[in-house]
C-alpha positions as CSV (number, residue, x, y, z in Angstrom):
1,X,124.9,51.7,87.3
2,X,124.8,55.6,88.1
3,X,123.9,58.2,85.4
4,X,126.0,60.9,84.6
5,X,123.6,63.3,83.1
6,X,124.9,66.5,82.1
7,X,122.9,69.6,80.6
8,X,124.5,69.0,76.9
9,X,122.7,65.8,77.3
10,X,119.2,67.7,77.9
11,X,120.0,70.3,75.5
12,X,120.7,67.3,72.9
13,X,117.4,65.3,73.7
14,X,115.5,68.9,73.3
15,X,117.6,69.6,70.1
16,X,116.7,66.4,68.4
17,X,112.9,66.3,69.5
18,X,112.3,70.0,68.3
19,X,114.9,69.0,64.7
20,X,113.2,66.0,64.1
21,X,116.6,64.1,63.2
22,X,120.2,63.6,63.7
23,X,121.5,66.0,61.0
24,X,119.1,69.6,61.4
25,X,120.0,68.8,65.3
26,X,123.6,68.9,64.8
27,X,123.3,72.2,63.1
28,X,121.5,73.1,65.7
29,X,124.0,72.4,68.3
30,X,126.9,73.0,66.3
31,X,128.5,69.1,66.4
32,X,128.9,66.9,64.0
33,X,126.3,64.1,63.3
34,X,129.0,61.5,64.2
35,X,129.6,63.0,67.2
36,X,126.0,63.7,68.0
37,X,125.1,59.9,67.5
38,X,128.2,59.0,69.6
39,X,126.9,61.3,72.3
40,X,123.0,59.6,72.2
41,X,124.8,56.3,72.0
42,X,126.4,56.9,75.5
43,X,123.6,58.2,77.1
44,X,121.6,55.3,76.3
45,X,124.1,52.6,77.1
46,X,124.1,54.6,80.7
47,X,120.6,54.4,80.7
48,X,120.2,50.8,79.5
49,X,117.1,51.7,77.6
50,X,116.2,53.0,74.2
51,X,115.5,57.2,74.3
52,X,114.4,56.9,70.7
53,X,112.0,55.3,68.0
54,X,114.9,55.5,65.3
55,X,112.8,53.6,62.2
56,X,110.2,56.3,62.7
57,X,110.2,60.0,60.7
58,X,110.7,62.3,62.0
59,X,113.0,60.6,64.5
60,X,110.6,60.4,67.3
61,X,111.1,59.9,71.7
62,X,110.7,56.8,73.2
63,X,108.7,57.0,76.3
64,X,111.9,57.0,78.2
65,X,113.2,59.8,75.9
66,X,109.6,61.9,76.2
67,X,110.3,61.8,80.5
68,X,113.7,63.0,80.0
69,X,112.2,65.8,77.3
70,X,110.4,67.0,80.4
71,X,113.2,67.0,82.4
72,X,115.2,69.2,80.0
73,X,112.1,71.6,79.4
74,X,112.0,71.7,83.1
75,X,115.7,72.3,83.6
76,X,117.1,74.3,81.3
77,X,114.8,77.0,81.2
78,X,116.2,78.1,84.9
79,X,120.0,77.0,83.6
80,X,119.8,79.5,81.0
81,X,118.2,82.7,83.3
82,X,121.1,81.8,85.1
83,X,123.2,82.3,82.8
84,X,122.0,85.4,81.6
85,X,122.1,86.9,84.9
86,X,125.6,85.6,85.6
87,X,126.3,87.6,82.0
88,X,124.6,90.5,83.6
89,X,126.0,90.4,86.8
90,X,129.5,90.7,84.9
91,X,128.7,93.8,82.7
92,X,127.2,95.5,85.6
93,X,123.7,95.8,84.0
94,X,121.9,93.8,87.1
95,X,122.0,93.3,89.9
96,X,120.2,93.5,93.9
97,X,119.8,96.9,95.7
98,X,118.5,96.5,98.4
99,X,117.6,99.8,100.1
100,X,117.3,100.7,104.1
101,X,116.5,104.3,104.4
102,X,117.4,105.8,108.2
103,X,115.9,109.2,107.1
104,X,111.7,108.9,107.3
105,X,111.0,111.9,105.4
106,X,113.4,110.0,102.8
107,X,110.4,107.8,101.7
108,X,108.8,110.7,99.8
109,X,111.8,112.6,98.1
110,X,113.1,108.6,97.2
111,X,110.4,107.0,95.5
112,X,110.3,109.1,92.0
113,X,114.3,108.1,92.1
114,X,113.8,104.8,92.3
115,X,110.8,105.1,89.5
116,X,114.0,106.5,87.1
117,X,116.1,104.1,87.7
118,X,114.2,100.6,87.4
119,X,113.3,102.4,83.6
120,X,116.9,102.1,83.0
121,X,117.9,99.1,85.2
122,X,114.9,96.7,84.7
123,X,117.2,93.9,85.5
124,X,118.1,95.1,88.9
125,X,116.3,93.8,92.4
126,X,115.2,97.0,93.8
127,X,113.8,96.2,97.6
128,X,113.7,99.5,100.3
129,X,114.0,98.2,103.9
130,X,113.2,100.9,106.7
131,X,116.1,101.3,108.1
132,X,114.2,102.5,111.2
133,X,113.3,98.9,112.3
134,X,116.8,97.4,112.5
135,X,120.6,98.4,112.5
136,X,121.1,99.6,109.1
137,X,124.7,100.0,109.0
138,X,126.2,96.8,110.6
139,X,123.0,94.8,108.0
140,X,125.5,96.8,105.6
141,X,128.3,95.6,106.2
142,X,127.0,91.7,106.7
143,X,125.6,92.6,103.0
144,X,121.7,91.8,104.0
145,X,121.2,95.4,101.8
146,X,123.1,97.4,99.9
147,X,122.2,100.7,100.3
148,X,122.1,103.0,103.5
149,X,120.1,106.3,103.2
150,X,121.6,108.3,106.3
151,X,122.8,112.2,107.8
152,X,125.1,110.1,110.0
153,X,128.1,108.8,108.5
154,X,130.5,106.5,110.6
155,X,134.0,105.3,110.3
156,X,133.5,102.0,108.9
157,X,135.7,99.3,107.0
158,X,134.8,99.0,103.7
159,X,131.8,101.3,103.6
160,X,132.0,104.6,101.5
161,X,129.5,107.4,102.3
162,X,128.9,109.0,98.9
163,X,127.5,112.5,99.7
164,X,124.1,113.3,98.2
165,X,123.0,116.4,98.8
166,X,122.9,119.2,101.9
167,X,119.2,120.2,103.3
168,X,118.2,122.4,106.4
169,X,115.8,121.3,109.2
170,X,113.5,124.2,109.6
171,X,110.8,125.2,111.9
172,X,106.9,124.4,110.4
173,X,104.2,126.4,112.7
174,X,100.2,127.4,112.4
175,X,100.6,130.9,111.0
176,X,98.6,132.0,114.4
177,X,101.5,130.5,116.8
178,X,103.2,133.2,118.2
179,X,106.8,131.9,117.6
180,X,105.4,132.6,113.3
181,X,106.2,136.2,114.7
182,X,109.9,135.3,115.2
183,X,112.7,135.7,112.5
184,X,114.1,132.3,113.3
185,X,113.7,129.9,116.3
186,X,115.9,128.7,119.0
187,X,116.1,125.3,121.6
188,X,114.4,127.8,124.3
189,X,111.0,128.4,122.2
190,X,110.2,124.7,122.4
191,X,109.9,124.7,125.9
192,X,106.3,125.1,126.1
193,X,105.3,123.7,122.7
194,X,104.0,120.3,121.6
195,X,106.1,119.0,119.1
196,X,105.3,116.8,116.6
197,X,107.8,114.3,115.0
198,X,107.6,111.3,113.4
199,X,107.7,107.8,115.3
200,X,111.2,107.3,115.2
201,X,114.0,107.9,118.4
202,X,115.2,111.1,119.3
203,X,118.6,110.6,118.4
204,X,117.8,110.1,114.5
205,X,115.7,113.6,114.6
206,X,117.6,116.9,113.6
207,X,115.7,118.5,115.8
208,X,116.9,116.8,118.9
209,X,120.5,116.2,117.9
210,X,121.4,118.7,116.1
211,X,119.2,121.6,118.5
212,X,117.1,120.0,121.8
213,X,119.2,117.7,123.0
214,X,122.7,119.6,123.4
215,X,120.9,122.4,124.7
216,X,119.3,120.0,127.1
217,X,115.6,121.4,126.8
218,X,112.4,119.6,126.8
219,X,109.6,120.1,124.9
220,X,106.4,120.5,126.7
221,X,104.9,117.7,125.1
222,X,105.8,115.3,122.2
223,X,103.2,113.9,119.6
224,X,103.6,111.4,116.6
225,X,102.8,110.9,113.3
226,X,103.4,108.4,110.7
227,X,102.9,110.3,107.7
228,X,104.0,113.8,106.5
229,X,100.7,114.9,105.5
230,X,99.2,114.1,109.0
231,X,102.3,116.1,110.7
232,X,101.4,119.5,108.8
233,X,97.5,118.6,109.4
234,X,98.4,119.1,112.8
235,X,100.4,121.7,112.7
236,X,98.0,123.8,110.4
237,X,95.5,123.3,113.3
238,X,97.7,124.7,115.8
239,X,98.3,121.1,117.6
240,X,101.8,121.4,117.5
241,X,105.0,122.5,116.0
242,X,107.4,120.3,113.8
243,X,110.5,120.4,112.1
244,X,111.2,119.0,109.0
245,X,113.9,118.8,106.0
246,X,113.1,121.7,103.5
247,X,112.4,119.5,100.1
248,X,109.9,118.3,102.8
249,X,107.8,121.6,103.1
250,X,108.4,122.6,99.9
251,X,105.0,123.3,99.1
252,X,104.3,124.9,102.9
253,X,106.0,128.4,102.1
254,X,103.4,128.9,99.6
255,X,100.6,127.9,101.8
256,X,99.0,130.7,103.9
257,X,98.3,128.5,107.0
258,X,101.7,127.6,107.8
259,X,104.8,129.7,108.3
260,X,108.2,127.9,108.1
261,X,111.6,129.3,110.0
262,X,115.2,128.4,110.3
263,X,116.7,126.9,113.5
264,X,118.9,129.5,114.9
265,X,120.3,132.6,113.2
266,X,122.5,131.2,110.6
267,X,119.8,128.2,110.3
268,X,121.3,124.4,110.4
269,X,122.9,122.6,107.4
270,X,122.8,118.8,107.4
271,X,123.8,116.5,104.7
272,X,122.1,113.3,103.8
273,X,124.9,110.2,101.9
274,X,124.2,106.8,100.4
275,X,126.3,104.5,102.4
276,X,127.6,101.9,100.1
277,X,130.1,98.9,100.3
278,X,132.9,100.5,98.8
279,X,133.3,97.5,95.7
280,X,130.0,97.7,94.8
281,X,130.5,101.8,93.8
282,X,132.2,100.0,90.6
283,X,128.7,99.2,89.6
284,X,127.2,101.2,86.8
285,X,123.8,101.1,88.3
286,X,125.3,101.8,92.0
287,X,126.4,105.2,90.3
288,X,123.3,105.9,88.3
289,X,121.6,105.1,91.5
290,X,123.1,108.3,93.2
291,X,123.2,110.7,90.7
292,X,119.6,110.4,90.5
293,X,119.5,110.8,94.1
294,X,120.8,114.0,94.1
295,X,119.0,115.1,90.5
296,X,116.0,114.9,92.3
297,X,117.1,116.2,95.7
298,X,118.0,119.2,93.9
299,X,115.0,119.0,91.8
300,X,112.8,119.3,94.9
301,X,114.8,122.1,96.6
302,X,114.1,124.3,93.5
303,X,111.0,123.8,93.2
C-alpha cells in the first residue's frame, strides 16, 4: 500500500513532538483535537505502524514517528523559504537581476549602485555578467539575465531601453603630447598615435564607432589594457593616447600629467540605457535599480 504523505502531515508530526500532546498541538495548528486525532489515525493506518508511544507523557515518537520527525525537519524548512519567496516574488520585494554590462568602463561607475540597492533589496539575487563575453541582448531576451548595460539600443520585441544618463567620450593625453596643445581633437590626429583601449572590439568603443571608423582612419598602433588605472598609467607616460567616458576621468582634469579634450568641435554626446524586459519594469526593485543608476551617474559627472 502507497503513502500519501502530504506536508500537513509533517507539519502535524513536528507540531505534536514540539507540543507534547494532542490538545497544545491543535492550538498550534489551528484544528480541532478530533480532527487532529482523525488526521494521525490515517496516517498510521497508511503506514501500518504505530508513529507514537500514546501511554507515555508527554506524548512521545515511536521510532517510526522520530524518522518521519527528521523527514519533516528536513523538509519543511525549504517548503517554507519557498514560500516566503513566492510571497516576495508577488509584492515585488525579491527577486533575480542578473546584470550583463556591454560598457567596460561601466564596472567602475556600477558597483557603488549596486552597493545601494542590495541595502534596500537584500532579498534580491544580484549577479553582473560581462556582457563582453557573450551576446547580451538575445541572453535578454531568452531571460538568462535581466539587465543590459548598453549605448546601443536595438529594436527588439519586448525589450524597453530605459535611458540612464548622457556622457561624452573625450580625448585623455600625457600633458607633453603635442595634440594637449589642441582645443579639441579630430579622426585625422590619431593617425600616427598609439592608442590605448580596453580589450574589447572596435565596434563597442566610441572612439571607433562613433569617430575612427566612419572616417576610415587607422591609428598607428593599438595597445590594451584591462583596467582603467593601467590605461591612464600609460597614458601619463606618454605610451599612448585613449579615450574614455568623462565620469571615467573625472579625477584626470585635476591632475597635472594629463590633459583631457573633446572629440571634434562640438565634442560627442552618447547615452548609456538599461535594457530591460519590458514586464519586469513593473518591479519595484527594477525601478529603484535605475534611478540609482542615474543618481550616481550624475553624482560622478559633478564631481
Amino acid at each position: 500500500m502507497k503513502m500519501h504523505i502530504e506536508f500537513r502531515h509533517l507539519r502535524t508530526v513536528r507540531a505534536i513532538h514540539e507540543a507534547g500532546g494532542l490538545a497544545r498541538a491543535a492550538e498550534l495548528l489551528n484544528i480541532t483535537q478530533s480532527a487532529l486525532s482523525h488526521q494521525i489515525k490515517g496516517l498510521e493506518d497508511q503506514a501500518g505502524v504505530e508513529l507514537f508511544v500514546r501511554k507515555s507523557k508527554p506524548m512521545r515518537l515511536s521510532a517510526a514517528g522520530q524518522r518521519l520527525l527528521r523527514a519533516a525537519e528536513k523538509v519543511l524548512p525549504e517548503i517554507d523559504a519557498l514560500q516566503a519567496e513566492f510571497m516576495g516574488l508577488r509584492d515585488g520585494s525579491s527577486g533575480r537581476l542578473h546584470i550583463a554590462i556591454e560598457c567596460h568602463a561601466c564596472f567602475e561607475w556600477l558597483f557603488p549602485v549596486l552597493e545601494q540597492f542590495r541595502k534596500s533589496w537584500p532579498d534580491v539575487d544580484v549577479d553582473i555578467r560581462p556582457g563582453l563575453a557573450f551576446d547580451a541582448l538575445p541572453a535578454l531576451v531568452k531571460e538568462d539575465v535581466d539587465v543590459v548595460i548598453s549605448s546601443d539600443p536595438e529594436e527588439l520585441k519586448g525589450v524597453a531601453f530605459s535611458p540612464l544618463f548622457d556622457y561624452q567620450p573625450v580625448f585623455v593625453a600625457s600633458k607633453s603630447n603635442p595634440l594637449a596643445e589642441k582645443d579639441w581633437i579630430e579622426a585625422e590626429d590619431f593617425r600616427d598615435q598609439t592608442l590605448i583601449t580596453y580589450p574589447v572590439e572596435r565596434s563597442r568603443l566610441d572612439v571607433f564607432s562613433q569617430l575612427l571608423m566612419p572616417a576610415k582612419v587607422e591609428p598607428a598602433a593599438l595597445r590594451q589594457a584591462e583596467l582603467t588605472a593601467v590605461i591612464l598609467l600609460l597614458v601619463a607616460s606618454n605610451r599612448g593616447v585613449s579615450v574614455l567616458p568623462d565620469w571615467v576621468v573625472r579625477e584626470v582634469k585635476y591632475s597635472s600629467d594629463y590633459v583631457t579634450r573633446p572629440l571634434t568641435q562640438g565634442g560627442l554626446t552618447r547615452r548609456l540605457y538599461a535594457a530591460t524586459r519590458v514586464e519586469d519594469l513593473e518591479k519595484p526593485f527594477m525601478a529603484d535599480l535605475i534611478r540609482l543608476a542615474g543618481q550616481e551617474a550624475r553624482r560622478l559627472q559633478s564631481a
